[in-house]
ZAKOL-588102 format. One line per field, with one value per residue (C-alpha): chain; x, y, z; residue in one letter. Coordinates in Angstrom, 3 decimals. Layout:
N
chain (A/...) .
xx (X/...) .
yy (Y/...) .
zz (Z/...) .
res (A/...) .
//
This chain:
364
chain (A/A/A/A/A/A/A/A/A/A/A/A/A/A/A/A/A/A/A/A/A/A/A/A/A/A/A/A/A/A/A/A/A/A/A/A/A/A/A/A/A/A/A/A/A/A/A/A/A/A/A/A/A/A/A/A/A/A/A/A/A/A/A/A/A/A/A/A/A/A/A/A/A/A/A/A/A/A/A/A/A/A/A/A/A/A/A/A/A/A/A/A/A/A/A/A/A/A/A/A/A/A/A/A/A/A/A/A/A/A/A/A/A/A/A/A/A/A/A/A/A/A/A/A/A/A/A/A/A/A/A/A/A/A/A/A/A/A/A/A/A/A/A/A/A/A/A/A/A/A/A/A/A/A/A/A/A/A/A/A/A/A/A/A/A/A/A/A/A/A/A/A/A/A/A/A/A/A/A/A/A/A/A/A/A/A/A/A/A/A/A/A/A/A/A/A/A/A/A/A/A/A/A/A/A/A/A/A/A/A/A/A/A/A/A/A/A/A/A/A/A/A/A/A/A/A/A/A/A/A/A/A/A/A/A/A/A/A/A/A/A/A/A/A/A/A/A/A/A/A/A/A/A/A/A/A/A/A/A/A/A/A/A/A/A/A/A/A/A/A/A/A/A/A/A/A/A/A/A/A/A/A/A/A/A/A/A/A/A/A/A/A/A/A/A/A/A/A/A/A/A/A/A/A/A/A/A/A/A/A/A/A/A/A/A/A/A/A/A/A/A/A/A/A/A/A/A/A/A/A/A/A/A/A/A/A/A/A/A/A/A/A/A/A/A/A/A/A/A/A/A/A/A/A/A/A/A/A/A/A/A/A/A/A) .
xx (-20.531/-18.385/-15.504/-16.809/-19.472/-16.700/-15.906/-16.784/-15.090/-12.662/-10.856/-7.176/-6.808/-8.149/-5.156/-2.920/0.597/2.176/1.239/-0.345/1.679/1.384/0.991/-2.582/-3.761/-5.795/-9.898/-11.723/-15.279/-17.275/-19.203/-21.878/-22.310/-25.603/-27.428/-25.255/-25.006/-21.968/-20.197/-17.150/-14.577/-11.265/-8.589/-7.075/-10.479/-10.072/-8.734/-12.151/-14.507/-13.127/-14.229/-12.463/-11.514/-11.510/-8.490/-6.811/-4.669/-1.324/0.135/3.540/6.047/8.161/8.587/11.939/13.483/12.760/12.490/16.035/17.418/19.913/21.881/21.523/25.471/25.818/25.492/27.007/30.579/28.231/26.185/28.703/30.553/27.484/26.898/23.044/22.759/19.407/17.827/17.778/15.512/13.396/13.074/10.549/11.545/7.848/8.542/12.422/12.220/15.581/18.522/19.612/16.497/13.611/10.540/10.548/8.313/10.544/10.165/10.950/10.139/10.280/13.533/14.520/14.858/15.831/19.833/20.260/22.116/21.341/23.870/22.894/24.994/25.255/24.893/28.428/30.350/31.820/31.804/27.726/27.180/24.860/24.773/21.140/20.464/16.986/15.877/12.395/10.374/6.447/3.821/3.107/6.623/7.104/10.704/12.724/16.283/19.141/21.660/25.180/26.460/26.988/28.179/25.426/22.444/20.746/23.212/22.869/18.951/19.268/22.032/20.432/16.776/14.256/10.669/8.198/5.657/2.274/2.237/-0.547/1.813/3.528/6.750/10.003/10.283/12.095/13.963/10.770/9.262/11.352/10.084/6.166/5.743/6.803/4.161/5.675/5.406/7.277/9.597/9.483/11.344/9.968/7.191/7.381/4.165/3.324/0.424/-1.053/-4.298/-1.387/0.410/-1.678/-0.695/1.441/3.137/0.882/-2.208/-1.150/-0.620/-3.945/-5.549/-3.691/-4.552/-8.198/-8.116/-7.556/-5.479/-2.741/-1.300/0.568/0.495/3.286/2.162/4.447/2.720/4.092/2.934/-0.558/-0.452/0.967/-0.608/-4.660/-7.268/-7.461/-10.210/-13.814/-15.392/-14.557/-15.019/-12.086/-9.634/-6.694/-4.369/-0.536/0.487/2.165/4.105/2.627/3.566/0.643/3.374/2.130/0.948/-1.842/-2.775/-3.278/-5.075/-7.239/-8.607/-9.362/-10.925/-13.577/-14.144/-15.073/-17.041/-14.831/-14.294/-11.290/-10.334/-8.062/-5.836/-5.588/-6.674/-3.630/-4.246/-8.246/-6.769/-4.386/-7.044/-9.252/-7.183/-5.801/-9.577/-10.238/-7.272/-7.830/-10.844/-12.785/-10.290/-8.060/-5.571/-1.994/0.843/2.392/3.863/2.668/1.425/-2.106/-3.736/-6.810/-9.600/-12.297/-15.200/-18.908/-20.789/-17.362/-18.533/-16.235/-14.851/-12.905/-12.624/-15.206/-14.259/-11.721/-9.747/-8.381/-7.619/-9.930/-9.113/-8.637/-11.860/-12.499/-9.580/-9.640/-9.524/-12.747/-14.671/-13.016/-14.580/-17.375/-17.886/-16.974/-19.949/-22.311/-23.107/-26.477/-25.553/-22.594/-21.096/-23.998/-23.208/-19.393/-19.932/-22.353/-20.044/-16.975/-19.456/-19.605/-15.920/-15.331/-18.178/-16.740/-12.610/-11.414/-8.009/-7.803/-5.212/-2.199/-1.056/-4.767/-7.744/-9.454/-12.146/-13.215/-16.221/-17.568) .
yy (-5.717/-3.249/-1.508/1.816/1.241/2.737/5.900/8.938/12.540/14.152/17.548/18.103/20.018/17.479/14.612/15.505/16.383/16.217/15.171/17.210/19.441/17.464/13.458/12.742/15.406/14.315/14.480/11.210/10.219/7.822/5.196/3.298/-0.091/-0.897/2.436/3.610/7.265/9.188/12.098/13.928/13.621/13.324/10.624/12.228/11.040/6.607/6.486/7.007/6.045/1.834/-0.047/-1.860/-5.367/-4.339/-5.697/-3.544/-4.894/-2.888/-3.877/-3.254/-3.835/-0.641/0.916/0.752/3.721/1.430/4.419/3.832/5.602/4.329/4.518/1.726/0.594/0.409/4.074/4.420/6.283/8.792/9.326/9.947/12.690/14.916/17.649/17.398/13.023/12.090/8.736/8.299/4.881/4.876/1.431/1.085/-2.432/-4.026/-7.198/-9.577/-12.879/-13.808/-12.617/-10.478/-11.142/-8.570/-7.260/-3.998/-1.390/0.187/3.187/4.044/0.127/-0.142/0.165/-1.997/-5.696/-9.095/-9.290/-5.163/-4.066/-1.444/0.945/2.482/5.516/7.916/11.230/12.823/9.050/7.744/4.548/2.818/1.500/-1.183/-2.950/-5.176/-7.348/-8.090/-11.819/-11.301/-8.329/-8.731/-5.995/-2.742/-2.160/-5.087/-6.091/-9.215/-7.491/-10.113/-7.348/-8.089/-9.117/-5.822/-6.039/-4.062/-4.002/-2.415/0.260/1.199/1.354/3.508/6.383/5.970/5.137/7.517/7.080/5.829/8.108/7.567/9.022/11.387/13.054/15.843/16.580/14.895/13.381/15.015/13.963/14.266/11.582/9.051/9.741/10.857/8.217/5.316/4.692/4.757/1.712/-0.188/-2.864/-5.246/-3.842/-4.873/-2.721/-1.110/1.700/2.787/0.630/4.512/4.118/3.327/6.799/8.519/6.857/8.694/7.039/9.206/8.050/4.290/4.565/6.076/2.794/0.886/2.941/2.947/-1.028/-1.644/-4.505/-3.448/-6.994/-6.830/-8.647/-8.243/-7.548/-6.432/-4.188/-4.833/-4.343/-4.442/-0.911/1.308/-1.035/0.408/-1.816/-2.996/-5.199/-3.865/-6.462/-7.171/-10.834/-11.008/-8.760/-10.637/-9.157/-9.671/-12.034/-10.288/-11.737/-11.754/-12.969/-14.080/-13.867/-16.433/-13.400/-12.210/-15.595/-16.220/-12.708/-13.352/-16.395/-15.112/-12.416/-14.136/-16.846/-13.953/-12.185/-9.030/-6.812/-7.027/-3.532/-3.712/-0.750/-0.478/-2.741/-4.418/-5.643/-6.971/-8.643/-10.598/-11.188/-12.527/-14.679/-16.214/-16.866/-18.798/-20.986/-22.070/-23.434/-22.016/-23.607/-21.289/-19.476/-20.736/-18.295/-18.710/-17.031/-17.358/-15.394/-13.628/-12.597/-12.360/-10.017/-8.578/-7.679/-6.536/-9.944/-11.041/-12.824/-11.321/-13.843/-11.776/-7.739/-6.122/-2.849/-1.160/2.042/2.741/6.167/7.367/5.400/6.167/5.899/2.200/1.124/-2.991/-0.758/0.887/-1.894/-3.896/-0.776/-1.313/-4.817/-4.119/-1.154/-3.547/-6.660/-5.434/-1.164/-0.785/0.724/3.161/3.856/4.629/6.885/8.549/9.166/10.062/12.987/13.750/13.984/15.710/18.543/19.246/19.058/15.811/15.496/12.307/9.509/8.762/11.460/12.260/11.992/8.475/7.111/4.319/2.064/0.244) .
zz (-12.277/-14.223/-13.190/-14.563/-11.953/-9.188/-11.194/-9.593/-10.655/-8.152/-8.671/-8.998/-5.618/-3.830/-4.224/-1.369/-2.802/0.719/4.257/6.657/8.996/12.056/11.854/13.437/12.689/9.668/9.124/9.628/7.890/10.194/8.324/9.813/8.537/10.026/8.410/5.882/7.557/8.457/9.944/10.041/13.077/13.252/13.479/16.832/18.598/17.212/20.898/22.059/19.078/19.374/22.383/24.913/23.978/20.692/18.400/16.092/12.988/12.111/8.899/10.199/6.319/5.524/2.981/0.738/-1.113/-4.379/-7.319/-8.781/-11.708/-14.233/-17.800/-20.193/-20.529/-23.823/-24.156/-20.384/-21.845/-23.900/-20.663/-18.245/-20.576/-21.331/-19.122/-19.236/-19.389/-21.164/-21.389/-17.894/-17.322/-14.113/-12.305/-9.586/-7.485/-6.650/-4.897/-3.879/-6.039/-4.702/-3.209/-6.235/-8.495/-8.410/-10.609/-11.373/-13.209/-16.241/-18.316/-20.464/-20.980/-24.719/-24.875/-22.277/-23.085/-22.409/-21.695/-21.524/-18.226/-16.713/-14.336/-11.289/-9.919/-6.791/-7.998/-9.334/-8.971/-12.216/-11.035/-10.877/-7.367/-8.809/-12.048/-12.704/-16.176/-17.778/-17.200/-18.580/-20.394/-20.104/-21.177/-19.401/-18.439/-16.155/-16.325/-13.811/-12.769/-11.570/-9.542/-9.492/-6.061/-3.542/-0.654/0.665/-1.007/1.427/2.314/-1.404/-1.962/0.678/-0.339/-3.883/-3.932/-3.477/-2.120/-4.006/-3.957/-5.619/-9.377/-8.804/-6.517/-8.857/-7.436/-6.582/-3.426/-0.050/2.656/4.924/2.763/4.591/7.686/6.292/3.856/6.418/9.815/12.960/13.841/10.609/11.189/7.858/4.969/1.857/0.299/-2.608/-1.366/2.014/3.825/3.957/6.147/9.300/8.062/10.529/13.693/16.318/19.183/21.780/19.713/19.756/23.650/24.225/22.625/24.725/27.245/26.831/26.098/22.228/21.565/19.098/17.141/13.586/10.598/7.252/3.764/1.462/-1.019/-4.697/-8.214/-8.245/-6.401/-9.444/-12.177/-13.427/-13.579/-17.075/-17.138/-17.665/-15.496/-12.558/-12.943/-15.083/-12.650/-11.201/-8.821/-8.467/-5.827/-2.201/0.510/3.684/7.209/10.149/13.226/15.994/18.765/15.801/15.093/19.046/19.389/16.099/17.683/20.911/19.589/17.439/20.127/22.793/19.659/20.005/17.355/14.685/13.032/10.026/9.432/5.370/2.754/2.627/6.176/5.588/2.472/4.425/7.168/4.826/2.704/6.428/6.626/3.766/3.930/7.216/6.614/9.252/11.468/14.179/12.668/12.538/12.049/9.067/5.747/2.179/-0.805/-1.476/-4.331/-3.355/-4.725/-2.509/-4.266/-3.185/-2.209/-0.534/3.583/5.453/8.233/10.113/9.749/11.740/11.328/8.531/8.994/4.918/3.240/0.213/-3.082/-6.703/-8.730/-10.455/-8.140/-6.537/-3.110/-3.784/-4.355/-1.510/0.744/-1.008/-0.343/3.177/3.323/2.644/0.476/-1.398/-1.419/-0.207/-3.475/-3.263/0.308/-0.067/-3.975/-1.350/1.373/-0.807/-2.792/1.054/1.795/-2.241/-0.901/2.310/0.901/2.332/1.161/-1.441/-1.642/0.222/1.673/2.863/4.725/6.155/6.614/9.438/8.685/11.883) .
res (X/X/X/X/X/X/X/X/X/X/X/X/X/X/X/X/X/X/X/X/X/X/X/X/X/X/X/X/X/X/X/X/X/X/X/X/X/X/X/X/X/X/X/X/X/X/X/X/X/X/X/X/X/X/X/X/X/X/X/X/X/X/X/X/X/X/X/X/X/X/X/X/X/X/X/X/X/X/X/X/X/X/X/X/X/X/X/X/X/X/X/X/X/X/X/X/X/X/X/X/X/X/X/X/X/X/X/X/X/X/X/X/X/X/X/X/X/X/X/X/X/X/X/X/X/X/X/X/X/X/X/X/X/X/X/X/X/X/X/X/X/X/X/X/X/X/X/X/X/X/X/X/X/X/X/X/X/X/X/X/X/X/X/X/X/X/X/X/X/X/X/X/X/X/X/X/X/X/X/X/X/X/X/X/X/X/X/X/X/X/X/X/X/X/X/X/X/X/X/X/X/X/X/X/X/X/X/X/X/X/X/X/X/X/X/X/X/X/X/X/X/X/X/X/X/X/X/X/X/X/X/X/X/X/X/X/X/X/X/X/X/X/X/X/X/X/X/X/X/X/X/X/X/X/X/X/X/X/X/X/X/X/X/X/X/X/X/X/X/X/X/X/X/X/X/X/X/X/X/X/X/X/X/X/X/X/X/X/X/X/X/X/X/X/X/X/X/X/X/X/X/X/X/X/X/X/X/X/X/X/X/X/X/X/X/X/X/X/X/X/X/X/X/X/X/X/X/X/X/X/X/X/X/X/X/X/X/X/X/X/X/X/X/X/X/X/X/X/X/X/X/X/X/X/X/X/X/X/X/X/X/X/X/X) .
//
C-alpha cells in the first residue's frame, strides 16, 4: 500500500486557524463501523450517543510552551545592538532526553551545528535567560540541545515559550492559545502538540458522562517529533515513527481489564491514546494489563487486529498522514480507507472544519 493512496484534496478555508467560540461546541461526524454509513451530529450530544458501562480513554499529557526563539552567540553582540535583530533561529523542543538534554526541531537548521550555542532571551532583556549547545545535528532539522543549568526551567519555558501551534496554522500564537490549545483535563507536562481530539471536552460535558454512566480513566503520551515531521516514505511498509513516552497509571490498567473481561466497550480519545492502547496490547501478550511506563513507536496501519479500542473519538487528519491510515485501519480492515476518503469528501462538502483546531469525528 502506498502512501499516496491517503491523499485526498482539501481547500485552504477549511484548516481551522483558531478554535471555535465556545469549547464543545464543535460538529461531530458519526461513523458506523459495522456499515460504513454516517451522519452529522454534534460533539455536545457524546453524553448521550456512548452507553452505560462504556469506558472512555483521556490522554491526559499537556502541552508545553516549547516554540523557543534564539540568537546564535557568536553573532549575539551584533544581534543585541541592531534595532531590527535578524537571524533569529526557531527551536521547537519535541521530547526531555534528560534533565537538561532535549531534541529539538531547528530552522533555520543549516546553519546550526554540532558545538554552536544558542541564546535564548525574554523580550527587551540583554541578558539570555537560557543558553542550550548542539550535541548532535541529524537531517531534516533535527538537532539534541544540552541547556545550561536554570534554576527554573520551567518557570522560563513558560515566560518565554510560546505554543506550538500546528504549521498550517498561519498566524502567531495568543494568549488564548494557552488555555485553547491545552484540554481541560491535562495534568502531565511534556508534549510538544496538543492530544487535539480531547480539545473539545468541557467540564459540564465530562460530568454528564459520568453522569449518564461512562467510565472516564487516563492514560500519558507525550506527543513528540513524529507530529511536525511528513511522511517521507512512499510505502508504507517502510514508514517508521519516532519513539514517545507513555505512562499506563495502575486505575486504567485495572479499568482496561475489567472492561474487556465484562465485554464493555473501550473508546479512545485521539490517536495518540489508541496507539498507546494498542502497543499496551501487544506487549502484554494477551495477558492483563499491568501499569507501567515505557516507549512506543508503534505504527497502525489498515490490516492492524485491534485488541483493545472499540470505539475512537480523533479530529480530521492531514492527507497521506500515519493518523489517517491509523483511522483507516480502525474503519475497517478490507475498506476502511474507502470508507473514511468517503466520509471526509462528506465532512469537505458540508464545511467541517479540518485539523486541530477543528471538527471530529467518532467511529463506533
Amino acid at each position: 500500500m502506498l502512501v499516496s493512496d491517503f491523499n485526498f484534496d482539501l481547500p485552504e478555508e477549511l484548516i481551522a486557524q483558531s478554535p471555535p467560540a465556545i469549547r464543545g461546541s464543535s460538529r461531530m461526524l458519526l461513523f458506523d463501523r459495522a456499515t460504513g454509513q454516517y451522519h452529522d451530529n454534534f460533539f455536545r450530544n457524546i453524553p448521550q450517543i456512548l452507553k452505560p458501562g462504556d469506558l472512555l480513554i483521556l490522554n491526559d499529557s499537556r502541552v508545553l510552551p516549547a516554540r523557543l526563539y534564539a540568537t546564535r552567540a557568536r553573532s549575539h553582540q551584533t544581534q543585541q545592538s541592531s534595532p531590527n535583530p535578524t537571524g533569529r533561529i526557531e527551536v521547537l523542543l519535541t521530547q526531555q532526553l534528560a534533565v537538561n538534554d532535549w531534541t529539538a526541531l531547528v530552522r533555520p537548521s543549516r546553519k546550526i551545528q554540532l558545538g554552536e550555542r544558542l541564546l535564548f532571551h525574554a523580550p527587551n532583556e540583554a541578558n539570555p535567560l537560557l543558553e542550550a549547545e548542539i550535541l548532535s545535528a541529524s537531517e531534516f532539522g533535527e538537532r539534541t540541545l544540552r541547556f545550561s543549568p536554570a534554576p527554573d526551567f520551567s518557570a522560563i519555558l513558560n515566560k518565554i515559550g510560546h505554543m506550538p501551534l500546528p504549521p498550517y496554522i498561519h498566524r502567531e500564537d495568543s494568549d488564548a492559545d494557552r488555555d485553547r490549545y491545552q484540554t481541560v483535563f491535562s495534568q502531565e507536562s511534556g508534549s510538544a502538540a496538543a492530544p487535539t481530539a480531547g480539545l473539545h471536552f468541557t467540564p459540564k460535558i465530562l460530568a454528564q458522562l459520568k453522569q449518564n454512566g461512562i467510565q472516564i480513566e487516563t492514560i500519558t503520551l507525550h506527543v513528540g517529533l513524529g507530529t511536525f515531521q511528513p511522511v517521507r516514505a512512499e510505502k508504507l511498509s517502510d514508514i517508521r515513527l519516532h519513539a514517545e513516552h507513555y505512562t499506563l497509571p495502575p486505575a486504567t490498567a485495572e479499568a482496561i481489564n475489567a472492561a474487556l473481561n465484562d465485554g464493555r466497550r473501550i473508546i479512545a480519545t485521539g490517536t495518540t491514546t489508541t496507539r498507546t492502547l494498542e502497543h499496551c496490547a501487544q506487549t502484554s501478550g494477551g495477558d492483563r494489563l499491568t501499569p507501567h511506563t515505557g516507549q512506543t513507536s508503534i505504527f497502525i496501519q489498515p490490516g492492524h487486529r485491534f485488541m483493545i479500542v472499540k470505539g475512537l473519538l480523533t479530529n480530521f487528519h492531514l492527507p497521506q498522514s500515519t493518523l489517517l491510515m491509523l483511522v483507516s485501519a480502525f474503519a475497517g480492515s478490507q475498506t476502511g480507507k474507502e470508507l473514511v476518503l468517503s466520509a471526509y469528501a462528506h465532512a469537505i462538502r458540508e464545511k467541517y472544519q479540518f485539523f486541530s483546531y477543528g471538527d471530529c469525528m467518532l467511529l463506533l
